[in-house]
Structures are given as structure tokens and as C-alpha cells.
N, C-alpha and C positions, 0 to 999 in steps of 0.2 A: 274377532274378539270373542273371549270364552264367554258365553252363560255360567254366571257365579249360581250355584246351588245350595238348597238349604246342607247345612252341616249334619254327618251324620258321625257316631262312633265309633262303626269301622267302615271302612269299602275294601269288600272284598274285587277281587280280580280272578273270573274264572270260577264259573260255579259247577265243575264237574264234581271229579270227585272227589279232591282237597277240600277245594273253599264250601263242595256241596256238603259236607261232612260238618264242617267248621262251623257253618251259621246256625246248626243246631243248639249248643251248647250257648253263643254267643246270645240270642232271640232268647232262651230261655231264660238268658244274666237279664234281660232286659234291657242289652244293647239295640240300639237302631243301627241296621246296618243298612247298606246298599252295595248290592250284588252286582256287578259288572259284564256279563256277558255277553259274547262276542258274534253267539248264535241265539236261538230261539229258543220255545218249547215243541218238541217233537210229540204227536198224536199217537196212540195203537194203531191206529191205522196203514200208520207211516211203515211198521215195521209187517215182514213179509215172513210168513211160516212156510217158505217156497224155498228147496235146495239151489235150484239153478240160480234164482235169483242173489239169494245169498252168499252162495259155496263157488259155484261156476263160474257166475259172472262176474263176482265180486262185488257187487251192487253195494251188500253189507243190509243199513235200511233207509239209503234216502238218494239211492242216483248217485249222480256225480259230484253230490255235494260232497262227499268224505274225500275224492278226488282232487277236488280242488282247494283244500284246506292242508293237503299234506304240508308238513316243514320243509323250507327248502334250505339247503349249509351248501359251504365250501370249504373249501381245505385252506385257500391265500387267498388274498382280497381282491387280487388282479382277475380271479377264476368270474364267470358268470355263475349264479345259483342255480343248483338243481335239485331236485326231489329225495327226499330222504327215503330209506325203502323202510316203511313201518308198516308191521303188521299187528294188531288191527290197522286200519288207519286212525287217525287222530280224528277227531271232530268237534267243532262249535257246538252246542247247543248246552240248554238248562239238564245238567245231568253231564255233561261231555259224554269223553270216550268209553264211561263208567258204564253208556247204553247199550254198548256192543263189545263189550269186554269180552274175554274168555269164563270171566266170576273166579275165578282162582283168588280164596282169600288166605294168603299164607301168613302166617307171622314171623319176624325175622328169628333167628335161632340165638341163643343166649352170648356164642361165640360172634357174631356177626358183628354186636356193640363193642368189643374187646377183640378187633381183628389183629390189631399191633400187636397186646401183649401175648395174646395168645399164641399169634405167629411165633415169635423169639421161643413163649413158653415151651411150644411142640416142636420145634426145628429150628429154633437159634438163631440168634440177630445175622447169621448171612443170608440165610431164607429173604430176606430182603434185598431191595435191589438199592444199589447205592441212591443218594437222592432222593430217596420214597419219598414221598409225602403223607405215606398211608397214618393215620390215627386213629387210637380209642375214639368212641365216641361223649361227651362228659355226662349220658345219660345211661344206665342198662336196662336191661333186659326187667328188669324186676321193678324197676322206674315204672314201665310202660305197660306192664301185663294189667293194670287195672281198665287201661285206656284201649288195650286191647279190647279187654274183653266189653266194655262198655259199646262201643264201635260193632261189634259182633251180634253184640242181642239188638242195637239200635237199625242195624240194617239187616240182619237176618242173614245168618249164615249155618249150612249146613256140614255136617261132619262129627268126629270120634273123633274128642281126645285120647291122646295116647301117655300124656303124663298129668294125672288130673292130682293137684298137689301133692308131686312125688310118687306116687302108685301108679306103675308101668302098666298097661294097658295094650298089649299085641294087635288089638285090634283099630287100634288108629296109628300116628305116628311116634314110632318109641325113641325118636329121637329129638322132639320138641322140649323147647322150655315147660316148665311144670305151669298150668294153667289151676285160676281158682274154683272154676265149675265145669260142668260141658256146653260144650257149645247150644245156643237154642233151637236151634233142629237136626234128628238125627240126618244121616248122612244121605245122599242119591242114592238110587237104587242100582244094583248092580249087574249085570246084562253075561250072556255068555262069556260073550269076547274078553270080558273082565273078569271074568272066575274063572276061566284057560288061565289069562294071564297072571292073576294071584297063584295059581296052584305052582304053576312052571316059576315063578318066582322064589317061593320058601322051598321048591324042593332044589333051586339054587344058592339057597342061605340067605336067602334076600328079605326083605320087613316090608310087604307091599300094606297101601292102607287106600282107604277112601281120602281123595282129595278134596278139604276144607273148598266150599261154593258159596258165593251170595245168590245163593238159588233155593225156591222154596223147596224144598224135601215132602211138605204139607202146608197144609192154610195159613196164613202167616197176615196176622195185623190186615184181616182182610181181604188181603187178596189171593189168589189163585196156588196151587199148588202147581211145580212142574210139569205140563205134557208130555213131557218127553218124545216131541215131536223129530229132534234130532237137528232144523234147520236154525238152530239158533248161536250156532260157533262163531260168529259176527258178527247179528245181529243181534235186533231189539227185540224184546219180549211181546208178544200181543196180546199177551193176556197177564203183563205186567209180576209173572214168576221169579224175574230175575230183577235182584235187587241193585240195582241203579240205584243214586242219590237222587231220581228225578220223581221217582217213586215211592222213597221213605224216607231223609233226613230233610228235601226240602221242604214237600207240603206241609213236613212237621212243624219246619221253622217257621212259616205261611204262616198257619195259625194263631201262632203268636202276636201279630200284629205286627211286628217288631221287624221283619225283612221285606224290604222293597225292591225286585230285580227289575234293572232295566236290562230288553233285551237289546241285540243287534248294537250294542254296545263295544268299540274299539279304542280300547286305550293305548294314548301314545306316549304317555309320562307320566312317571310319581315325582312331584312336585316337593320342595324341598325348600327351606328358607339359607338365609347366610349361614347359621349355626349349623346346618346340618338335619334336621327336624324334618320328619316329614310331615306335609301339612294337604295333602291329599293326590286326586288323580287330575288328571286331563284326558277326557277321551270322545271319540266323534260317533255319535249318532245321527242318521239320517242327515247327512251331511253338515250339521250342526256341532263346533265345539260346543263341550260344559267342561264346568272344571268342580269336580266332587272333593268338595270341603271335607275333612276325614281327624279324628285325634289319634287313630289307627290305619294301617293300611295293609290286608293279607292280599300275597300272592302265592295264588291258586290255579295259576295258567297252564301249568305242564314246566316241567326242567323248561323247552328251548324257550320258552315266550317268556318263562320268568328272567335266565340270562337277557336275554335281549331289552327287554324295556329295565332292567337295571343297567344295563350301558348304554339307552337311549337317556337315561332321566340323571343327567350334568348338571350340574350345579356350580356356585360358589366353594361348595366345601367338599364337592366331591367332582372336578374336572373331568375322570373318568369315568363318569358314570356312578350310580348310587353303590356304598358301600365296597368301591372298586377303586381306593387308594392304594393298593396294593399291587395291582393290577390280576387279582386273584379270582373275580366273579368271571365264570364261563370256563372253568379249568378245576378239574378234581373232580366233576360230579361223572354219571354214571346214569345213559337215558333207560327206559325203558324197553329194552328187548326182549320180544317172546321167541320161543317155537315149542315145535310140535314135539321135538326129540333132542334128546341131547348126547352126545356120540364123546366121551372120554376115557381115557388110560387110567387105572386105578393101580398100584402096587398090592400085591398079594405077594403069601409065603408058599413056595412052592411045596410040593409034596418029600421034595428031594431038603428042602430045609432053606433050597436058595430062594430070591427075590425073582419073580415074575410077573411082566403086567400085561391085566386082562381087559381087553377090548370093552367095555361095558355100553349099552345100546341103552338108554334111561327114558319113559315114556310116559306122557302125561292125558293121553288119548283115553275117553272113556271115562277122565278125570280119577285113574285110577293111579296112585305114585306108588313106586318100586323105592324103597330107602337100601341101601348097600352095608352092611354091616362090617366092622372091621374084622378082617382076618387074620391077624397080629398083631402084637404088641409094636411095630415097626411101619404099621399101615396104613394108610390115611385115607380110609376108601368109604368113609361115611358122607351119605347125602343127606 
């Protein structure tokens, strides 16, 4: 039998870097929330300014825990589950994966909101594949640039814009949406290997820029400025330079009085009435059910765990699962993939007037990004 809890006005699910973002603004409405996490709070201590440990062995910063947290999928339900290959790996804790990220803080591009139309607009409704399901988004790009930018100064991000309202700017990226200030810290510093690689770039016709970081640049609400110690490409900060949600929106939201995380918290359902209504969570602590009364419910898990406990959490009004009358939840999204490099074919105008395409090697190493510029009016080789 579940332990009924006091009622709060939201439960979040998943205090990385969603739900860690989210209770800020929430706590300051002077909602009561309760945060739901699946992991802990992780120490400075926890995290290791050591290459081998980090980079070599893959440690990241906590052992085998991120090991054994990975997502496991299958392709058919007959299959047995296996490991998903992500890299970072994913992790539980108060901040998540946000602790050991890359800090790459991009914002989506104006075209990304309006992928449909714009596809048709530049290449014509065959460019699509029969069946698509691809759509506008019903929000853009100029919806969200305030929230952008809100999110940026509240967690501290470093970088040069390159379109700072409309006035192009060569020296960040000249192919972003027009932004209404600059960002609040200038950009990382930049290192040999990284001014080789700009130089060889523009005398390629290429727009290299500093890549936008939640990493301090300089002192920041506090804390530390980047080391630049180099062993931090998976790992956690030790001296708290990279901006995790663990370190700046939640203590934030802490203070208000107004957010209560429980940790080692496992929810196994968002709970639902006859109509439809959600009316909170169920989830197991220390081997104990509760059941978290909620008039809201944000889910903040990561894409898989969000699919998942919405086709755990059946109902009367939803048999398959929350919001999955359709049979639509777990199809059409898009996880989270990184790398180091990205290796594609661009159409270019050749010298001779024909169509040629060129190998392009694209590199985010150094955190320095190479943008590709079009080469005709026929070309579609902007990144």
C-alpha cells in the first residue's frame, strides 16, 4: 500500500537538466514543488581532475555508477535488452547528465522550428519522403529567444554572438538567429591547436567561431573561473566552473523555500483518474511505495525514461499508456546523440560551373566550430 503524501503543485520527475532548469522559475511563482530523483547529490570531491581516470578509463566521475545506469532498448519484444551506446553516459543524480556534459550550449537555428516549410520552401514538397510525419513546430524561433536568453544569463554561458539583433558579427556565429544581447561571459580562451584550426578554416571560406559553453570564461555568481585543466570532457567540475543545473538553477530554486527534493527516488507511474486528469506520481523509495499528490506533473527524465513511464502509467482513459491513444508516444522523437566529429557530403559549384561534392570533416574539438558557408546559389552546405 502506497504512503499518501502531502499535496504539492507540481512533481517534477528528474532533476537534471530539464526539470533542474524548470524549478527555477516554478519556486520563484511560489509553487511548491517536489522534485523526484532517481539519484543523489554528487560532492567536488566526487569528481577527478585525472585524464586516465576520466578520458582512459572512462570512469567519467563516479565509478561504475554511470555504467550501470546506462538505457538498455530492443528493436522486438521477443529480443532480451541491451545497452544502449551513449556517450556521455547518462546518470541519476541532483543535476544529472548536465554534471558531465560536453557544456555545448547551442540554440536551435531559426529554420529548425519551420523544418517542413522550409524544406518544400528550398527543395520542394518531393524532398520529402512519402509518409513523413516531419512538422512545423506551433512555436519559433522568436517565441523562444527570450527564454533563450533568460536560461543563458541564469546558468552562465560563455561565447560571441554572431547576430546580436540583426548586426552580423564574423566573429561568433554568422549564422545564428538574431539574439537580443550577448551572451554573459565572453567566450573560452583559445589555444594554438584552435587558431591553426580557425586560420586553415577562413582561408577555406569557412566562418569558424568560439563554441557557446556553460563554462565559466571568468568568476561567475561566485564561483570559479575555468582551469583549463583539460580533464573535464566527461567529467564533473572540482571546482564547480562548469555550469550543471546542480550548481546554479537548483540551489537557486533551494532558497526559496518553495523546492523539496527527494532523493533515490524511482517512479514507476503518473497516476491518472477516470477522466483522464493527472493527479500525481507513484514512486519507490528505500523500498517503500508513496504516492506524490501533484495539480501538475513535469517530466524531466531524459527522452527514454520520459517514453517509458508514459506507457507504464494505463489508465481508464488512456489503456495504452498516458497520452498514447494513438499509439503515437515512443515514435517521432529524436535521443540525444554526440560526437567528436562529423564527416558529410556538401554540394558545391565547381570551378568548371558543374555540381561537385566535397568531403567536409566538421569539428567540435577545442570547442571551437567551423560553420560552412554556401557556395551557390544551388547549395545547401551551411551548418
Amino acid at each position: 500500500m502506497a504512503t499518501n503524501l502531502k499535496p504539492v503543485d507540481v512533481a517534477v520527475v528528474g532533476l537534471g537538466a530539464a526539470g533542474g532548469v524548470a524549478v527555477l522559475p516554478l519556486a520563484r511563482a511560489g509553487m511548491k514543488i517536489a522534485a523526484l530523483e532517481a539519484g543523489s547529490w554528487m560532492k567536488t570531491t566526487d569528481f577527478k581532475a585525472d585524464e586516465i581516470y576520466n578520458n582512459v578509463r572512462r570512469r567519467v566521475t563516479t565509478g561504475t555508477k554511470v555504467w550501470d545506469e546506462i538505457p538498455t532498448f530492443r528493436t522486438d519484444p521477443g529480443q532480451p535488452a541491451r545497452l544502449a551506446a551513449t556517450v556521455p553516459p547518462m546518470m541519476n543524480a541532483v543535476g544529472g547528465t548536465s554534471i558531465h556534459f560536453y557544456a555545448n550550449s547551442w540554440r536551435w537555428q531559426p529554420w529548425d522550428f519551420q523544418a517542413r516549410s522550409e524544406t518544400i520552401k528550398r527543395y520542394g514538397a518531393s524532398a520529402l519522403p512519402k509518409g513523413t510525419t516531419l512538422e512545423d513546430w506551433p512555436l519559433t524561433y522568436a517565441d523562444l529567444e527570450p527564454y533563450y536568453d533568460l536560461i543563458e544569463y541564469e546558468i552562465g554561458v560563455s561565447g560571441k554572438a554572431g547576430n546580436l539583433q540583426g548586426k552580423i558579427d564574423a566573429r561568433g556565429n554568422i549564422f545564428e538567429g538574431p539574439r537580443k544581447r550577448e551572451y554573459p561571459m565572453p567566450p573560452l580562451r583559445d589555444t594554438e591547436f584552435t587558431d591553426l584550426m580557425q586560420s586553415a578554416a577562413r582561408k577555406a571560406g569557412f566562418h569558424p567561431h568560439r563554441s557557446p559553453a556553460a563554462i565559466n570564461s571568468q568568476t561567475n555568481k561566485g564561483r570559479s573561473a575555468c582551469a583549463y585543466h583539460g580533464y573535464c570532457d566527461t567529467g564533473g567540475c572540482h571546482i564547480n566552473a562548469k555550469n550543471s543545473t546542480a550548481v546554479t538553477t537548483i540551489p537557486e530554486a533551494l532558497k526559496t523555500k518553495n523546492l523539496t527534493i527527494y532523493e533515490r527516488a524511482h517512479v514507476t507511474r503518473i497516476v491518472a483518474d477516470d477522466a483522464g486528469k493527472v493527479t500525481g506520481v507513484l514512486y519507490v523509495r528505500d523500498g517503500q511505495e508513496y504516492f506524490q499528490p501533484a495539480a501538475t506533473v513535469l517530466l524531466g527524465s531524459y527522452t527514454y525514461e520520459n517514453v517509458r513511464l508514459l506507457l507504464l502509467s494505463k489508465s481508464k482513459a488512456f489503456p495504452k499508456g498516458l497520452s498514447n491513444n494513438h499509439g503515437q508516444v515512443g515514435k517521432h522523437y529524436i535521443g540525444h546523440w554526440a560526437g567528436r566529429e562529423v564527416i558529410g557530403l556538401f554540394p558545391f559549384a565547381s570551378t568548371s560551373g558543374g555540381a561537385q561534392m566535397r568531403r567536409v570533416w566538421l569539428s567540435t574539438i577545442g570547442r571551437t566550430t567551423v560553420s560552412i558557408t554556401r557556395a551557390s546559389a544551388s547549395s545547401a552546405a551551411r551548418v
